[in-house]
N, C-alpha and C positions, 0 to 999 in steps of 0.2 A: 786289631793288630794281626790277629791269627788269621781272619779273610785278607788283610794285605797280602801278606804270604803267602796266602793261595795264589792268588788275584796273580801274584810276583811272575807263581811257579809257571803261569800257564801264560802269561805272556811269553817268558823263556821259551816253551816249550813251541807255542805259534810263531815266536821269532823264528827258534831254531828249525822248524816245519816248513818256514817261509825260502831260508836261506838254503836250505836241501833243495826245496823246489825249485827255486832258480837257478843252481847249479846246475842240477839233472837239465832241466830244459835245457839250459843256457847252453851246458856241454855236447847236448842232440841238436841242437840247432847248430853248433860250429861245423859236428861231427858231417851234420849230413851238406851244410853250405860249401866246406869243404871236399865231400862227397861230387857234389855234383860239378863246383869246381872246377876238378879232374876229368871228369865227365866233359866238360866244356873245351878243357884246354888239349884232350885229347883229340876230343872231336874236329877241332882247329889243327891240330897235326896231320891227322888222317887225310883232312880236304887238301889240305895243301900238297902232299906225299902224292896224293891222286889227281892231282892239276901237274904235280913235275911230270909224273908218270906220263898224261896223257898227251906229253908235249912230247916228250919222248917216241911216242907212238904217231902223234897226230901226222906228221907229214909223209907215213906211210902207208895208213889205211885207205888213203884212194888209191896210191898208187896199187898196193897190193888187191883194191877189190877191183881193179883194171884189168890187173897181170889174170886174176882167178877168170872173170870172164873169156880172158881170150889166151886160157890156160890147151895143152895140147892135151889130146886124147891119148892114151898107152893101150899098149895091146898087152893082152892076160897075161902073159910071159914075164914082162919086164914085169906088171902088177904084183904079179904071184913072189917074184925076186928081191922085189923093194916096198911091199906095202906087207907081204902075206895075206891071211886068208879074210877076206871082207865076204860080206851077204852082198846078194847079187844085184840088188839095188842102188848099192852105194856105188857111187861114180867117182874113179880117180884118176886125175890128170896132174899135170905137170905144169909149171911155172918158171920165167927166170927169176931170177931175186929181182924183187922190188926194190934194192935198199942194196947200198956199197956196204955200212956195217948192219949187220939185223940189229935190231932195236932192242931186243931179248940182252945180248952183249953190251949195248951201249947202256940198259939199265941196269947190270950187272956191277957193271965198273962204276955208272954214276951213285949207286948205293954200296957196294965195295960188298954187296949177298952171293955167293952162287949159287943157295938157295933157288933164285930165280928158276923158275921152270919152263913158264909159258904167260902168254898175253890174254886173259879171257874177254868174250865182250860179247852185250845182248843188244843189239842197235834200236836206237832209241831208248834207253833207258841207262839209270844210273851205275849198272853191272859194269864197270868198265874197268877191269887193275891187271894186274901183275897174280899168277898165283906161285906161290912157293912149296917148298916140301920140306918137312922138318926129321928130326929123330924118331918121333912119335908124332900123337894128333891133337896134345899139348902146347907144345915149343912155341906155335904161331897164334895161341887163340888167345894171346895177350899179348903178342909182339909184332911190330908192325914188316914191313916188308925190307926195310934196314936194319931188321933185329932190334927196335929198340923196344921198350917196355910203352904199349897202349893199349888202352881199354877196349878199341877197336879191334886189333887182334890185325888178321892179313887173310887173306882168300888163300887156303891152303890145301895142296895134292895130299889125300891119304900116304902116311909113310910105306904101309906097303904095294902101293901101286908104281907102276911101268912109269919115269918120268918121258917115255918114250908114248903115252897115251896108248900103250896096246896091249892092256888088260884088258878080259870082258865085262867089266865094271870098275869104272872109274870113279872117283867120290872127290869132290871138293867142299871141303868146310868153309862156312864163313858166315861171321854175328850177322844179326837182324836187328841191325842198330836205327834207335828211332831218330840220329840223326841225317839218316838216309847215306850212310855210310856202309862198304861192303854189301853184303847182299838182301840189304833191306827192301829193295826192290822185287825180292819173291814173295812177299806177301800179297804181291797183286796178282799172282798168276792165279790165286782164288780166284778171280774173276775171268771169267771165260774170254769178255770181251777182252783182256790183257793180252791171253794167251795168242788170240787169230791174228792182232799188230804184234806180237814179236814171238813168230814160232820157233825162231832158229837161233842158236846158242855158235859161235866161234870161237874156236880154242887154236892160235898160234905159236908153234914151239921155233925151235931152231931151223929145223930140217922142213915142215909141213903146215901146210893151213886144214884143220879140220872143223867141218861144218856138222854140226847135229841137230836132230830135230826133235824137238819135243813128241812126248808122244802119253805122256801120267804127269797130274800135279794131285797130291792129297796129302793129307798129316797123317802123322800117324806116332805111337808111342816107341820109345828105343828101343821096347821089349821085340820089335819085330827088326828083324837082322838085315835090312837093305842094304847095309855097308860091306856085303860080303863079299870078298875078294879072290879066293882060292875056292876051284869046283871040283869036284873028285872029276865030273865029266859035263858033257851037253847038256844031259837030261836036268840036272843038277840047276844049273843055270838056267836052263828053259823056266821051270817052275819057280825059278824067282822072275825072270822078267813075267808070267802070266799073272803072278801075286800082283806085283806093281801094277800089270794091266786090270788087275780086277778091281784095285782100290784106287782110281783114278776118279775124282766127284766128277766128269763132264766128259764127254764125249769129245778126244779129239781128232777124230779121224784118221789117227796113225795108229798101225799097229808094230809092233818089234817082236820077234823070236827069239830061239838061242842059236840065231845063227847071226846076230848083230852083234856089235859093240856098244855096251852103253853105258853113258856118264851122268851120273845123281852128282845134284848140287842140293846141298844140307842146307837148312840155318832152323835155328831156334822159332817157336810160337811167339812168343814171348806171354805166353799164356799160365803157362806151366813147364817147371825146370826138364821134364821128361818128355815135352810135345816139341814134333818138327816137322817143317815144312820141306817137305820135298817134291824137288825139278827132272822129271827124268825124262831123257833125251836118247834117241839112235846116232847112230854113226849115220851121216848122208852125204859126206863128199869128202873126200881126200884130194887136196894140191900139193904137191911134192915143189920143195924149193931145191933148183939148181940154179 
């Protein structure tokens, strides 16, 4: 009678051991099917937002890589007046508008953002959206480019950078999502052969088309301040762009001073929460839209 009792207590006890454990599972299994879910359903907003985006855009980009080719030459004067001071390499000419509304505008109003900043794009590759600028470097890295709440986040301008692109370091953030969303497409520029098919980075605003050229791709931990915005002076800035030139894995034949303009594109390792990949680019052509 006494071993029944036992016998009783300890099936209870393996019952009760049984049904804890299928909860707990049961509830990490929802917790994370659910998880990814979200993940999925985001993922499917994202592509979509970036196929209106690119309709939006698409019937410009010939026009506009027409106009840039048979863009006019300016003499230093009007440059110095309406571009200011560029390195003496950079070449800037002038354009008519490709486009009765710029596209900038028309995606403004078709997402109801003025956010909106500029158009970025790396040709041939899936770099292609809209970047925004927010309050901070928060706001957008879960919100998509019509402000609404995704996991994908938006390609977004440092809050305290020029929406005018003429700070001497320019910063755009954006996730390294593995579903090839945003700027998941900089994890290729690890590879050299990435970099030689697509040297040159396009950033289109309202007023300009600016072209820039790669010139450092390497990771590196947050603890090192590439995102830095404000220089007491030249010198200041020199020794960051020669930092960045020194932790560059691979030779690419460009070099930058501190007498350039240059724009780093961020995104996560996805290796570890503190590592990032970073794209850094010179200033190499200015098209002025009139």
């Amino acid at each position: 009678m006494e071993r029944s009792k036992k016998n009783s207590k300890k099936n209870n006890v393996v019952l009760v051991i049984a049904v804890a454990a299928v909860v707990i599972f049961g509830g990490a299994f929802a917790y994370f099917a659910y998880d990814y879910y979200l993940w999925w359903r985001d993922g499917q907003v994202a592509a979509a937002n970036t196929r209106d985006t690119l309709e939006v855009f698409a019937d410009q980009m010939l026009d506009i890589s027409d106009a840039i080719a048979a863009a006019d030459v300016l003499d230093d004067e009007y440059i110095a007046s309406e571009v200011g001071q560029v390195a003496a390499h950079v070449a800037v000419t002038a354009m008519s508008a490709a486009f009765d509304i710029s596209p900038l505008a028309r995606e403004r109003e078709r997402t109801g953002n003025s956010d909106i900043v500029a158009f970025l794009y790396i040709e041939g590759t899936n770099v292609n959206n809209v970047v925004v600028q927010g309050p901070d470097n928060s706001y957008y890295l879960y919100r998509d480019a019509m402000g609404n709440r995704n996991l994908n986040g938006a390609l977004f301008l440092d809050y305290r950078n020029s929406r005018q692109f003429s700070d001497k370091n320019t910063i755009i953030f954006g996730h390294n999502m593995n579903n090839g969303a945003m700027f998941h497409d900089l994890r290729y520029y690890m590879r050299e052969d990435f970099f030689q098919a697509h040297p040159y980075i396009t950033i289109i605003t309202d007023q300009q088309v600016l072209v820039y050229r790669i010139f450092s791709v390497f990771q590196t931990r947050i603890d090192f301040d590439y995102i830095q915005v404000d220089f007491q002076d030249r010198d200041e800035f020199g020794d960051l762009v020669t930092e960045i030139m020194r932790r560059r894995i691979y030779e690419t034949g460009v070099a930058a001073t501190a007498d350039d303009n240059m724009l780093i594109l961020s995104t996560c390792t996805n290796v570890t929460e503190d590592t990032r990949i970073v794209v850094a680019a010179r200033l190499s052509k200015v098209v002025l839209i009139r």
